[in-house]
N, C-alpha and C positions, 0 to 999 in steps of 0.2 A: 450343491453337494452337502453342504451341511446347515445344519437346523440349527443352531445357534452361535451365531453374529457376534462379537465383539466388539464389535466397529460400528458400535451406531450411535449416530450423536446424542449423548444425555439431555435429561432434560433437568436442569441449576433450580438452584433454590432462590429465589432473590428476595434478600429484603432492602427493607427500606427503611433511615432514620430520619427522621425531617425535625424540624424544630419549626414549623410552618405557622403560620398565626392565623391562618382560615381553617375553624374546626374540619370544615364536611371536607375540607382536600384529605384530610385525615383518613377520612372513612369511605375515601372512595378506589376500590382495588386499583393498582394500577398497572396500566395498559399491557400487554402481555406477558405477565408476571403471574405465580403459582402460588397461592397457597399453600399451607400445609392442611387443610381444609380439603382443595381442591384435589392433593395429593396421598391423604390416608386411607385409601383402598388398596387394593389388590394389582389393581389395573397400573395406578400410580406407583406404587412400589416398585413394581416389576420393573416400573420402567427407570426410575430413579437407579435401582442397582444393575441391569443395564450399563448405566451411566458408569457402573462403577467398573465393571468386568471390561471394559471400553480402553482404560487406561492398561490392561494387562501391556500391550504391547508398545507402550514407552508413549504413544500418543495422546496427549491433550491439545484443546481447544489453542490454548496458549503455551506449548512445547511442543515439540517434533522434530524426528528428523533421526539420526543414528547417532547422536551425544546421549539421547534417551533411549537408547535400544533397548525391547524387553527382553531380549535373548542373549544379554551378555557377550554379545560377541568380542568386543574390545576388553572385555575381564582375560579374554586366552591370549591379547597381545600382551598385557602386563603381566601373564604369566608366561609360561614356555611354550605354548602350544603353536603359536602363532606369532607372524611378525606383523605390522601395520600394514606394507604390501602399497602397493601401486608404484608411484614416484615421490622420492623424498619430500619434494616440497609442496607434495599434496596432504593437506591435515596436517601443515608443520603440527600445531596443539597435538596431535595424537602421536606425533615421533615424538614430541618429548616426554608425554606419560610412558611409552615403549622404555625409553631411556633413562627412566627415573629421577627425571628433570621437572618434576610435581610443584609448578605454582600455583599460588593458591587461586587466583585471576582463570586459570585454564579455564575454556569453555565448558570442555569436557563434563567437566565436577558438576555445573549448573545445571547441566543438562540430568544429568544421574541423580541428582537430588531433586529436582522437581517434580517431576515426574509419578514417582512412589509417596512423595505428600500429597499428590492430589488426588492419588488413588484413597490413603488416607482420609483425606476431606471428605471423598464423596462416601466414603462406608460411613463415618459417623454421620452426614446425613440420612440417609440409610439408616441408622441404626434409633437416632432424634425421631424422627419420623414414625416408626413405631412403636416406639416407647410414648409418643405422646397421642398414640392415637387409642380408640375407644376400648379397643379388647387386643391386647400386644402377642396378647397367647395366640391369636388365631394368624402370627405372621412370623412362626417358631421357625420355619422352615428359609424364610427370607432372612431371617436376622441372623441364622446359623449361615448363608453365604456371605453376608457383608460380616460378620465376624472372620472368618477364614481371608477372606480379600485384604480384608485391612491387616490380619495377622502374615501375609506373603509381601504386601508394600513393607510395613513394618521391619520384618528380618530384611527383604532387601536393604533398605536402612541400615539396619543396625550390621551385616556382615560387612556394608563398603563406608559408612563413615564410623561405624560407632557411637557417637557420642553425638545422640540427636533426640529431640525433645518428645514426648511422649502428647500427639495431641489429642487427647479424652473428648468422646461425643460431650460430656461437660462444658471440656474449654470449646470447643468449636459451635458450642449452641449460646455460649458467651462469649462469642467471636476473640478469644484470648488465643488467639495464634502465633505470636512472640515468646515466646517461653523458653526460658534457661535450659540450654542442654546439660545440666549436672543440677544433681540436687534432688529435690523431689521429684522433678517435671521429667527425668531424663529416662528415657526407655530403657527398659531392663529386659532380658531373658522371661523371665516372669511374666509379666506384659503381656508377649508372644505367646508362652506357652497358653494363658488363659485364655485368648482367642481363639485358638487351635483346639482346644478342648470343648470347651463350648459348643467347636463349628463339630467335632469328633463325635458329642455325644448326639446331637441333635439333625443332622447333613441325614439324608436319608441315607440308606445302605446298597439299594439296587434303583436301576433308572425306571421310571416307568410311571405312567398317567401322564399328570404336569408336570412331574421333573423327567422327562426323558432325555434333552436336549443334553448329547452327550460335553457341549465345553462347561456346564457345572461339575463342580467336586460331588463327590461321595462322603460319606463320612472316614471312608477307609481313607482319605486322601489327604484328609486332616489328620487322620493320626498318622498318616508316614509323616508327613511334614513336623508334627507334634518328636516323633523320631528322630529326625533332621534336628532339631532343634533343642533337643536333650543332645544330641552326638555333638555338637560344636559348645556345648557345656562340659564336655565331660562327664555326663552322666549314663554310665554306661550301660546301670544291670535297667533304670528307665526306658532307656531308648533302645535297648533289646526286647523289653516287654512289649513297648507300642511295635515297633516295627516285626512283630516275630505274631502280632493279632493281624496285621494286616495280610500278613504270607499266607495262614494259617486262615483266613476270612474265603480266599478260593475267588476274588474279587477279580485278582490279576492273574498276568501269566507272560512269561515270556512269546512273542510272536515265533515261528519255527525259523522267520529268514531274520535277520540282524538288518539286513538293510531295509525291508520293511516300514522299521519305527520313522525312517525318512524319506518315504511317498507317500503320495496321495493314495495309493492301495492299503493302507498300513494306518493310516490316520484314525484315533479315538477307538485303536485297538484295545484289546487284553492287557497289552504293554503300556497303555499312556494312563497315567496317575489323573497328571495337570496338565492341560499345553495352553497355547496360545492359540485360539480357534482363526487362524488365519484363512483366508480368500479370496482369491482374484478374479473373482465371478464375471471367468469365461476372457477373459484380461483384462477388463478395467481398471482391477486393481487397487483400488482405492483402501480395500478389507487386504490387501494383503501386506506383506513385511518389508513397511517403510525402512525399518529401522537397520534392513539390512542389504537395503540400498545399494549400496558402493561396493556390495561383497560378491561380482560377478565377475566371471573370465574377462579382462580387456581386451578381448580379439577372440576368434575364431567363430563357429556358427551360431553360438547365441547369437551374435551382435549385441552384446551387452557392456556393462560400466560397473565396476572402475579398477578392477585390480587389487581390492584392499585384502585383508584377511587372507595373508598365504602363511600355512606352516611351517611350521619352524622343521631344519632340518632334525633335529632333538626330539620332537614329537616322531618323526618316521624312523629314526634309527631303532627309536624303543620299541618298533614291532617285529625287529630283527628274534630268531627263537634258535635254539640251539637243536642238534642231530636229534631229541628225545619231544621238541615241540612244545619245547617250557622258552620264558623268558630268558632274556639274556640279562638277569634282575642287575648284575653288577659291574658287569664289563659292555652294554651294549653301546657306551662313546670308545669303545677300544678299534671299533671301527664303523664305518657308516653305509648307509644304504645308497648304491651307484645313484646318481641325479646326474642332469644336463645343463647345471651351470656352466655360463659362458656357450654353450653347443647352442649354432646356430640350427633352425626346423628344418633345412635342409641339409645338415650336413648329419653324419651316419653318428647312431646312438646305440647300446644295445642297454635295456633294463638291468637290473639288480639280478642277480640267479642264486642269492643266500636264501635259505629258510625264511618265509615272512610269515606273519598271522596276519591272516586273511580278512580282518578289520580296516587293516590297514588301506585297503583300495577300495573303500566303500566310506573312508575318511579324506582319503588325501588324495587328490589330482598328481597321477607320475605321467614322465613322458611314455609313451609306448601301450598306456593300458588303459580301456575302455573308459569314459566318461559319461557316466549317468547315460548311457543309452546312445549318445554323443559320438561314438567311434572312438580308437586312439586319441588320448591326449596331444598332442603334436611337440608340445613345448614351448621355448620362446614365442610363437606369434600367437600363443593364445595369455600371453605372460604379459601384459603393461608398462612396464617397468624395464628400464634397463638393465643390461649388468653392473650397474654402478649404485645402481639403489640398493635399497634394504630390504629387499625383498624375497628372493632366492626363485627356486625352481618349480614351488609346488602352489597347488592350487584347492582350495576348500572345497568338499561335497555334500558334506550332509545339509546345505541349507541351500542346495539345486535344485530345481524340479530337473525332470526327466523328458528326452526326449518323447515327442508324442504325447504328454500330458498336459497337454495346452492351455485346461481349464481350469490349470494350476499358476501358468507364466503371464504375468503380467506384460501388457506390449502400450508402447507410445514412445514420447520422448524419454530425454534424460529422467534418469529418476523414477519412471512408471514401468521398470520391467523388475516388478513385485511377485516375490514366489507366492504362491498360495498354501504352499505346505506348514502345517503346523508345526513349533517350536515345543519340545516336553521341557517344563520344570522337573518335570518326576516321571523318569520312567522305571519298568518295575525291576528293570537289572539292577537300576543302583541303590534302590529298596533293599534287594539281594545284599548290593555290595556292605550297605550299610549298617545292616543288619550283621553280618559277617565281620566285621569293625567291630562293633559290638558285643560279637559273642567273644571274640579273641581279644578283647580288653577282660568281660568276666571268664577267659578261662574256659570257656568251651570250644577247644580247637576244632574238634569231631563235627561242631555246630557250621564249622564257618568254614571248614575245609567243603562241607555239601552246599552251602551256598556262593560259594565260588564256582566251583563245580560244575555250577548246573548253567552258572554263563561263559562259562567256558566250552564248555560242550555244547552251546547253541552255536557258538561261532566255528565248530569242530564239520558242521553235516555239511562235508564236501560240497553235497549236491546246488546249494545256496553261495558257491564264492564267486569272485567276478572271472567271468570265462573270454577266450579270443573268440573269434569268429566261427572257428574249427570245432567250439566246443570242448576246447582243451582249458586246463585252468591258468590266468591269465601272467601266474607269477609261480612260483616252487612252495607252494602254501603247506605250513606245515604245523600242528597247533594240537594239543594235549590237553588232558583234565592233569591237575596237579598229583602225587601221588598221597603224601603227608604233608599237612603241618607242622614241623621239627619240632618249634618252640613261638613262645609269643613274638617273640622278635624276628624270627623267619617267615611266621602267616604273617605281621601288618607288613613285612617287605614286599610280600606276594600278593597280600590284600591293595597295596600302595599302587604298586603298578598296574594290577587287573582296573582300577579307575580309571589310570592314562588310557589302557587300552581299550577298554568299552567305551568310555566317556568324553574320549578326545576329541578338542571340538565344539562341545557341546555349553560351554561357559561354565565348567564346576571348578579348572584344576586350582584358580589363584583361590578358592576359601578353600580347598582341601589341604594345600599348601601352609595357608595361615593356620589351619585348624591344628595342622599337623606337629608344626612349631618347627616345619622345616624348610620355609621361606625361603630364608637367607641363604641356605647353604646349597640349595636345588636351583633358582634361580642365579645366583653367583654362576655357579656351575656352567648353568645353561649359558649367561653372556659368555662366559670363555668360551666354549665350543664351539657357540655359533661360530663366531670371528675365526678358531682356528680352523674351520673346514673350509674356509677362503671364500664364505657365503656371503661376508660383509666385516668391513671393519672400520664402523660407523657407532660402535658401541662409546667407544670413547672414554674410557672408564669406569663406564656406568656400573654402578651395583646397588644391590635392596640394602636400606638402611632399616636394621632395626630396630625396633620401638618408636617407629615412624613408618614405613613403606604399608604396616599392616592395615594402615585406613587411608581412606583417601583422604584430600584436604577437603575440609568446609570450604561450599564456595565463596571468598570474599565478599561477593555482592551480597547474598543471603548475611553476613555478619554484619555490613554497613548498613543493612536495611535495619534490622534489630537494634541494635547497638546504637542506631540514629535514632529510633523511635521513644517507645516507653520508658519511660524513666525506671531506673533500676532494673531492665532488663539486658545482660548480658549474654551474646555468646563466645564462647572461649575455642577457638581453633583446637584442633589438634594435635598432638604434640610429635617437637622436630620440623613443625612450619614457620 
């Protein structure tokens, strides 16, 4: 089903330093090792960045697994989207990042930080490679995708630790990989932006001859990103300019169904930016989403593992809407959405019968309503977890295949039932949304009220929400275009939520949070709730610490390593570790 792979083993650069006293061992290649000779063509390149686009989905040769996830999933248990889910003493490491119990030893952190350096590594290879070969100009088009790669490793970096070393195809072709994360060496904004630019002016603009293969970027996809990337600067009238060329480019489009962007029908549509070209070709599995592994129903007709990733009840209350089909923007913890906590599968349930937006069941597993194709949700026996864990009642969708899409489910043992469906970085609603950020920071409310608008009113066409059996709609779905923007402080209220609601899920909300400078006071929030709606009271005090909680820690072993090495080179943790 799709024409370009992710998932296929690179091909390394090896060198070699000998201090050998027999000249001709010198001069004799060695044994199935690459040149850069063997490598400066077309054929080679290709294949080398390959190697690069490989790593998109958290997987290297020497990491794997769901500590390296490319899809952020565990970003929406640190934030409120989601709780850790299965049984407590499963992934103790990940209950206590949930808890904000952040040592610096955690697995977790290693796992997230290696990952997007080696994605790193392999683009300035990539990039070495053509700068030293015979005519650079005729591999514009290659160097413009390992610039944009390396600039997506990169910001992942720098949104979760911050404070990480900048490694230049310079230093890495001077194997100077040790390098002070402050100072000159330390990645900046800047940085980012110049790769993204680069990849913006240069990325072709439509698919077609050799670059057809829909999982490369566009140029258009560089500058949303280049957008993204002014917006968590603070750069606003910037990041409206790039993001308002991309709208205005006719590149994207919202798909007509919302749930679309999360089938294999819908896959490398109008709507997808960036994703992660995932595949389970036919179930093997192998090309498909290791890293989200453990994030299947623990019971019911999957026959699947492990229970993790359930939302948070705070995530479904927020799709709660009022008599007019708007948000409930300030009262929606004033009261919650019916669940079947503690309610055994056989005993009698009846669903929520308040207003919901019809996102919401194409996000979240409830008892009573259709599952990805699946029939009724049942509840507890498709739930893992007891009632005593920290888990609650619901259950994640957007990262299921679907009934009857076989070519998508991975099957074997533990661990190989791999969805095939792709993961977006970027899709083009939150292009929309970001852009719309944007205009209502410079002041154009009129701007950002129509680009709101217009995802909101995708999720509005009845005909596309999830139905019973009968044909009837599955819940009291109820959902409006906003009328006005009042003032700047009422559109980013309504701009703030329309993100939970489109994008829940999806691993954006913990940098929207940070970006927002409203961390502390939203996730606070969210610990209380949870516990008071008698879902869990397992929090234990937990709360986000300021001017700490916003980065993750360095992982310890990465400092010992350093810090043990090179003389005068230091890395300096984070600060509040």
């Amino acid at each position: 089903m799709k024409n370009f792979k992710t998932f296929i083993l690179s091909i390394s650069l090896v060198l070699f330093v000998t201090n050998a006293c027999n000249e001709s061992f010198t001069e004799v290649p060695a044994y199935g090792a690459l040149s850069d000779d063997n490598l400066a063509n077309a054929t080679g390149i290709d294949l080398l960045l390959t190697g690069v686009y490989s790593v998109l989905d958290g997987q290297t040769n020497t990491q794997g697994g769901w500590t390296s996830s490319g899809d952020n999933w565990w970003m929406d248990v640190i934030a409120d989207d989601a709780h850790k889910g299965s049984t407590d003493g499963d992934q103790a490491d990940l209950y206590d990042i949930e808890v904000y119990n952040w040592a610096t030893g955690n697995g977790y952190w290693l796992g997230l930080w290696k990952a997007p350096f080696s994605g790193v590594n392999r683009a300035n290879s990539v990039i070495n490679l053509i700068n030293g070969s015979d005519n650079p100009a005729d591999y514009s088009v290659q160097m413009a995708q390992a610039m944009f790669l390396r600039a997506h490793f990169n910001m992942q970096l720098k949104l979760k630790f911050g404070n990480v070393p900048d490694i230049t195809p310079e230093s890495a072709a001077a194997l100077e990989y040790n390098l002070p994360n402050a100072g000159e060496t330390l990645l900046t904004w800047a940085d980012i932006e110049a790769d993204y630019t680069y990849a913006a002016t240069n990325l072709p603009g439509s698919r077609s001859g050799s670059y057809s293969e829909a999982g490369r970027p566009l140029s258009h996809a560089a500058r949303a990103f280049l957008g993204k990337v002014y917006l968590h600067q603070g750069k606003w009238s910037e990041a409206l300019a790039a993001l308002d060329a991309v709208i205005g480019s006719g590149a994207y489009a919202l798909n007509s169904e919302y749930v679309e962007n999360f089938k294999s029908t819908g896959e490398n549509s109008s709507e997808s930016v960036f994703a992660i070209q995932f595949a389970s070709d036919g179930g093997v599995s192998n090309q498909g989403n290791k890293g989200g592994t453990l994030n299947f129903p623990g019971g019911g007709p999957l026959g699947t593992c492990c229970g993790f990733y359930q939302p948070s009840q705070d995530l479904v209350d927020a799709y709660q809407t009022d008599a007019n089909g708007l948000p409930l923007l300030d009262t929606y913890q004033n009261s919650h959405v019916t669940n079947d906590y503690k309610v055994n599968s056989d005993d009698p349930f009846t669903p929520h019968t308040g207003n919901l937006d019809p996102r919401l069941d194409y996000t979240v597993g409830r008892r009573g309503i259709d599952y990805n194709g699946y029939g009724p949700m049942v509840g507890k026996d498709w739930i893992r977890a007891s009632f005593d864990d920290i888990s609650g009642p619901y259950l994640p969708k957007k990262n299921h295949y679907w009934n009857g899409d076989d070519a998508n489910r991975g099957t074997g043992g533990w661990g190989e039932q791999r969805s095939g469906i792709n993961y977006h970085f970027m899709r083009y609603s939150d292009v929309l949304l970001m852009a719309a950020e944007a205009a209502v920071e410079t002041g154009n409310l009129s701007k950002a009220l129509d680009y709101v608008n217009q995802v909101r009113n995708r999720a509005a066409k009845s005909e596309h929400w999830v139905k019973n059996p009968d044909g009837t709609n599955a819940a009291n779905y109820k959902i409006a275009p906003y009328a006005s923007f009042d003032s700047k402080e009422d559109a980013l209220k309504k701009l703030m939520m329309e993100r939970t609601l489109e994008l829940g899920g999806e691993g954006h909300r913990f940098f929207d949070l940070v970006r927002w400078g409203t961390a502390k006071a939203e996730l606070d929030a969210y610990l209380q709730y949870e516990s008071s709606q008698g879902l869990t009271t397992k929090f234990g005090g937990a709360s986000f610490t300021s001017g700490k909680s916003e980065y993750y820690a360095i992982p310890q072993q990465q400092i010992d390593i350093v810090n043990g090495g090179d003389a005068g080179v230091v890395y300096t943790q984070n600060p509040g570790y």
